[in-house]
Structures are given as structure tokens and as C-alpha cells.
C-alpha positions, -999 to 999 in steps of 0.1 A, spaced: 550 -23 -279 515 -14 -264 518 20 -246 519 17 -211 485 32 -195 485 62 -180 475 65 -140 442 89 -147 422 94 -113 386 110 -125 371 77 -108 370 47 -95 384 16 -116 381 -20 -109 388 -46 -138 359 -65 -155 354 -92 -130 353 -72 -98 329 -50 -119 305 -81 -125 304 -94 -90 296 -54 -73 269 -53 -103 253 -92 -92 261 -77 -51 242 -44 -59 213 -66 -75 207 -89 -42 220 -60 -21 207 -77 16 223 -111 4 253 -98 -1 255 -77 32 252 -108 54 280 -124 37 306 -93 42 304 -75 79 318 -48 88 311 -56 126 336 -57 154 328 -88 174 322 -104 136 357 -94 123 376 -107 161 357 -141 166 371 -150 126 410 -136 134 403 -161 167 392 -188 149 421 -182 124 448 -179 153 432 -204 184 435 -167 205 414 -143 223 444 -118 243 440 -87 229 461 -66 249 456 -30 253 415 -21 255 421 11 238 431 -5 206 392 -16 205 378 21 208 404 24 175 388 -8 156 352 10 165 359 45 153 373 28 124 347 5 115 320 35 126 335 59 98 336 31 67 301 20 74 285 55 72 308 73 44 336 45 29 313 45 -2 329 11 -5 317 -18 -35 308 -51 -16 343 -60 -36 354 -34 -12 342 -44 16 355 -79 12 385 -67 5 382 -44 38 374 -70 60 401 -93 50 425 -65 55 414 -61 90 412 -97 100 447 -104 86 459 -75 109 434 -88 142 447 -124 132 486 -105 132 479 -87 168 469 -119 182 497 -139 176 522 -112 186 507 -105 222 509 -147 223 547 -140 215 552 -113 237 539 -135 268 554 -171 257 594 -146 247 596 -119 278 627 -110 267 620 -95 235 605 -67 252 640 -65 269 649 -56 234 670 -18 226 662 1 199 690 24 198 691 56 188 664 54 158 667 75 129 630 86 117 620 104 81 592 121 81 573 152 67 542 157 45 533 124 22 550 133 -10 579 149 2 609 125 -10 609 100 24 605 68 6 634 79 -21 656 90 12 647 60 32 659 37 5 688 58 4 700 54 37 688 16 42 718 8 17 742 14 46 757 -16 58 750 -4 97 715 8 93 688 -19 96 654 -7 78 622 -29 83 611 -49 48 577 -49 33 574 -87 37 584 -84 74 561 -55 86 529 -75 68 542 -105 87 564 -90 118 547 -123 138 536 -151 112 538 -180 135 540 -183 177 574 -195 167 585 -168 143 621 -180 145 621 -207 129 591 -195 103 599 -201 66 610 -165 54 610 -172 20 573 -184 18 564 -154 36 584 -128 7 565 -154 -18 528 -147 -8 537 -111 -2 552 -108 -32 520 -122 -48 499 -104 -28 517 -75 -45 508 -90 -79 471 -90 -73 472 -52 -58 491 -47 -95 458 -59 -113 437 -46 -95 450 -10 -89 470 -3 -119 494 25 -121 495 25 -79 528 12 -82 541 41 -102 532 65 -75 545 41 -49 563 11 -57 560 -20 -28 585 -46 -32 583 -78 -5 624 -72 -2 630 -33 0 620 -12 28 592 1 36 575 21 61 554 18 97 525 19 87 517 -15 84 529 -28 121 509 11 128 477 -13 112 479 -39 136 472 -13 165 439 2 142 465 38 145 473 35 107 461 55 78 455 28 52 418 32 60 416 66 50 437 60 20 414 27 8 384 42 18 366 77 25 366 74 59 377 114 69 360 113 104 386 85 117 417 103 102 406 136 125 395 112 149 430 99 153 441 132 161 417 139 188 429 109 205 465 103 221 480 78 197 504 67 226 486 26 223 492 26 190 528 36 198 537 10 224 529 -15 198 545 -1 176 577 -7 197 569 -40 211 565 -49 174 598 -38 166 616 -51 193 599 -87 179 619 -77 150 651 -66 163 647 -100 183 641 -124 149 668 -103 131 688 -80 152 700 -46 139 725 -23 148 705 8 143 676 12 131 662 36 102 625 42 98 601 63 78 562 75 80 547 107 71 522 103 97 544 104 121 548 144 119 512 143 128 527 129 159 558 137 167 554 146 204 547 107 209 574 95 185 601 113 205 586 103 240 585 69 230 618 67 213 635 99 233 669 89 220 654 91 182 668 114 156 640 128 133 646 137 95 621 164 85 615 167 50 598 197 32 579 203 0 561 226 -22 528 224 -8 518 231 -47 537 198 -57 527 175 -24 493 182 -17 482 173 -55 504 143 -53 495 125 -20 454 132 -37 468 112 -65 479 85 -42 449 85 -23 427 85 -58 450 58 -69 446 35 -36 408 35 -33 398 35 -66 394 -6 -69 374 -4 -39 347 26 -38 318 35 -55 330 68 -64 356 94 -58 345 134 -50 384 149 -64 370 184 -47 364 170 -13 394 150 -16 418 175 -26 403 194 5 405 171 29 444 166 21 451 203 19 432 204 57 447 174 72 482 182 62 481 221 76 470 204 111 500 175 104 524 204 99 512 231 133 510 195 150 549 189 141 563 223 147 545 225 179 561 189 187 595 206 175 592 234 202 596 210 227 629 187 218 667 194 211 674 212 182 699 182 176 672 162 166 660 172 143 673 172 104 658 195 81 657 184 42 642 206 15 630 183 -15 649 200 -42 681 196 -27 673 159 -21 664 153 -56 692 180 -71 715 169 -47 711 143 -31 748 135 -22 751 167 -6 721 160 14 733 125 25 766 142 32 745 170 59 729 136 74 763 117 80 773 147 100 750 152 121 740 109 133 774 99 129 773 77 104 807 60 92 814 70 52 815 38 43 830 37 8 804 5 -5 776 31 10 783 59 -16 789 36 -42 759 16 -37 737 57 -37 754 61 -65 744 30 -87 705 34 -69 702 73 -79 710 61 -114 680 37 -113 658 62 -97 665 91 -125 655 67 -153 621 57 -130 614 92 -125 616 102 -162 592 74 -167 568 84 -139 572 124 -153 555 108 -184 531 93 -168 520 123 -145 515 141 -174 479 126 -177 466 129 -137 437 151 -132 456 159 -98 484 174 -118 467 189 -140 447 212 -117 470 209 -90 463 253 -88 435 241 -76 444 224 -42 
């Protein structure tokens, strides 16, 4: 059997095709441009014409597109591939917005919606949230969002009766394509159309996510984003999940996002009732690991990566996420929030589920353990194979060095 390859970030990859069309797009450079751009006005009037709708909501969201599309024209480095690729992303999350404002004014009542008593894991990226969030989705009480759902939280003004299946289907080969053409991203972070997955993407539809900064080098919007209150991006957040909780209710809900450390002090004001999981890591361990994410995400798409710069940049923006979430802490009930170191998670990770139960209340359901039990067999063999794979990663490698 032909050796799996190894996820090696020095550069940028893209596979032979997308390399031919940037070479023919670099060639006939202003050709190219007018077919893919980057504009604001451009990238609304085509999620209009694809929806029939003009409501945007909340104005602020429009300084967000701005600052957004500002910061990936002047340093994104992107390919033209990339900036297709961009601009579809952004229309497909315009086109997204649209239809669930539409919603929102045809259904008042889903805004009647309770989300009750949230449970929220966060901490730095690469700090065992996605394996804990899995985790605690298995419970038969807890309802956590699926990847299929927050790509497509409205996909119709009648999302009710939409065709779930068809929407896990293109989702699922959307995944496929992301597969070719970012190899190895999946062994870093696995997205599956049925598991969970986190708020980032209905965070997308209010231009207050991070996937920009991830796909492309666009560092002034991620510090821009924390220069400006993220309380819009918030509210939609909500209304988004209350569309959810409406299509397919949930007794309690359990969410997870690193960047929400960055912004805690909104989280909790927003969802005051909210119970916060704080995980912690080795800066040594996550700060190399979230570059080799962020190496791993944008390397289809850009011209080239600087691994100095980005291992700076990280190791910055995740000192200010940390003051900004301890500063947040200051302010709330110590009930509130549940520390989890990383090693006992992956040591113990009963034990930590155990500290959890306690302190939300959860029912020991006997299915629940069992079901952990079966998933942390799964996960042991996937991490021995990722450990492998790691091996190889410039990041790890001179992970001293960050």
C-alpha cells in the first residue's frame, strides 16, 4: 500500500490543475482580475441575484465585510484560484445572511426561541475542544450543532420542509473537494457533514469569523476584530441558533469555538445563563499546532507562506486572546466557568468528563459513558496515526521556535 503523504507546510500546495489555471491567470493578469472581484457592492448584488433579496439587517455587519475585504486585497497574497475560491465563500455566506433575515421577518417566533443554559468550550485553538466537544455531543440531552447545518442553518425561506439529506450530500462533497485540494487538512482537523462542529461558520455569516485569517494572510482584520465590539456578530449568532433550535429543537445546547475566549465578555452577556469550559495547553504544543492548521488551510489558496511571520502572528494573537479571557473571567461567577488542563483530558479523559457532570448537572446516563468509551477507542488509534504524521511538520519540528 502506497504510504500515506505526510502534511509538510514549507509552502503553499495546490494540485496540478489549479497550478495551470494561476500560471494561464498570472500570464493575462488584468483579464483575470475583472473576472474575480473582491468588491463589496460586486460580491452583495450576486448573493441578491442568487437569493431575489436585498435586507441586510444590522449596518455594522457591512463595516465587517469592508475591513475584511480591505485586508485580503492588500496582503491575502491570494492565487486568482484563491480568489475565486474567496469570493465564492463569501457570496455563499451573503447569499446565507439574506435568506435568514427573510426567515426571521416571514417566522417572528423563532426569535421567541430559548436557548437554555448553553454549555460553551473554549480556550486557545489546539487545546483539545473539538475532541471534548465530540465527547459531550454523544449525550442523549445535549444538542450540538452539525457541520452540514451551520453551512446551511437557512437553506430555503421554508427551511422546514428543506431536503436535509441533499443538504449533508453537497456538504459532504464539498468536503471531498476541500480533501483534494488541501491534503492532510483533515488530519489536523477532521470535518464531517454529520458530527459536530463549531460556530464559526454561522460566526461567517456575520463577516465576525476567522476563516479569513485562516485561508488567507489577512492579519490586520483578525486585530481589527478585536478593536471592534463583536456584539453584531453576536446577535446573529443567536438569532441563527434560535433558527436552529426552531427546525430541530434541543434540550440544551453544547457549543465550541476557540475564538470565543477572545470574547468572552460578549459570550456571557449575550448568553448570561451560559456555562463556559476553558481549556488549557502547553503554549509549546498549541501555538506550533494552530500554525500548522493555519499553514495547512491557506496553502491551496496563496501565493506563498512566510512560517516566521506566521508563527508570530499566532504566538501574538493568542497572548491578547488569553489577557482578553481572563480579564472577561474577572467579571462573572466563578460557577461558570470549568477549567480543563489538556493532559488530563487526553490522560484522563473520564475523569475530566466526570469534573464536568458535576458541575452542569448532567444526568450519568449509562449509554453516555458507554458510547465515550467506544469513541475514545477510535480516537487513540486516530491519534497514533496523526503522531506519525506530525512527525514530518516544519511546525513541529521547530516548534522551540514559536
Amino acid at each position: 500500500m502506497k504510504p500515506k503523504r505526510q502534511p509538510c507546510h514549507d509552502g503553499p500546495y495546490a494540485p496540478w490543475p489549479i497550478r495551470w489555471v494561476n500560471s494561464l491567470a498570472r500570464n493575462a493578469k488584468p483579464v483575470f482580475d475583472r473576472l474575480v472581484s473582491l468588491n463589496c457592492e460586486n460580491l452583495k448584488s450576486a448573493a441578491s441575484r442568487q437569493t431575489g433579496l436585498q435586507d441586510w439587517g444590522d449596518s455594522r455587519f457591512e463595516k465587517a465585510l469592508g475591513a475584511i475585504l480591505e485586508s485580503v486585497n492588500r496582503e491575502g497574497k491570494l492565487t486568482f484560484f484563491g480568489r475565486f475560491a474567496f469570493s465564492q465563500f463569501l457570496v455563499g455566506n451573503l447569499a446565507s445572511r439574506l435568506r435568514t433575515i427573510e426567515v426571521l421577518k416571514l417566522r417572528p417566533e423563532i426569535k421567541e426561541q430559548k436557548i437554555n443554559k448553553p454549555i460553551f468550550i473554549t480556550g486557545w485553538y489546539r487545546s483539545g475542544t473539538t475532541h471534548l466537544h465530540n465527547l459531550l455531543a454523544l449525550h442523549p440531552d445535549l444538542r450540538a450543532p452539525h457541520f452540514w447545518e451551520l453551512r446551511h442553518p437557512c437553506p430555503t425561506l421554508n427551511p422546514r420542509a428543506a431536503d436535509t439529506q441533499k443538504y449533508i450530500r453537497k456538504v459532504k462533497i464539498d468536503s471531498k473537494i476541500h480533501g483534494y485540494l488541501a491534503p492532510g487538512f483533515s488530519d489536523i482537523h477532521a470535518l464531517e457533514a454529520e458530527g459536530p462542529e463549531e460556530c464559526l461558520h454561522l460566526f461567517d455569516k456575520a463577516c465576525a469569523g476567522t476563516t479569513s485569517f485562516f485561508m488567507t494572510e489577512t492579519n490586520s482584520f483578525a486585530w481589527w476584530l478585536l478593536d471592534h465590539s463583536p456584539q453584531s456578530g453576536y446577535d446573529f449568532f443567536k438569532s441563527q441558533l434560535q433558527l436552529l433550535n426552531w427546525q430541530r429543537p434541543g434540550r440544551q445546547w453544547v457549543l465550541k469555538w476557540p475564538y470565543h475566549l477572545w470574547h468572552l465578555e460578549t459570550l456571557l452577556k449575550t448568553f448570561p445563563d451560559a456555562t463556559v469550559i476553558h481549556l488549557h495547553r502547553d503554549p509549546r504544543q498549541a501555538i506550533p499546532s494552530v500554525c500548522s492548521l493555519a499553514a495547512a488551510a491557506r496553502a491551496p489558496f496563496v501565493e506563498s507562506i512566510d512560517n516566521a511571520a506566521l508563527g508570530g502572528f499566532w504566538l501574538r494573537y493568542c497572548t491578547a486572546g488569553l489577557e482578553q479571557g481572563f480579564r472577561a473571567r474577572q467579571k462573572v461567577n466563578a460557577d461558570q466557568i470549568v477549567d480543563v488542563r489538556y493532559p488530563d483530558l487526553i490522560e484522563n479523559p473520564l475523569s475530566v468528563i466526570n469534573q464536568i457532570q458535576n458541575t452542569i448537572h448532567l444526568d450519568g446516563a449509562e449509554s453516555w459513558k458507554k458510547s465515550i468509551k467506544t469513541d475514545l477507542k477510535t480516537t487513540r488509534k486516530k491519534r497514533t496515526t496523526r503522531s506519525s504524521l506530525y512527525a514530518g511538520s516544519v511546525w513541529t519540528r521547530h516548534r522551540s521556535h514559536y
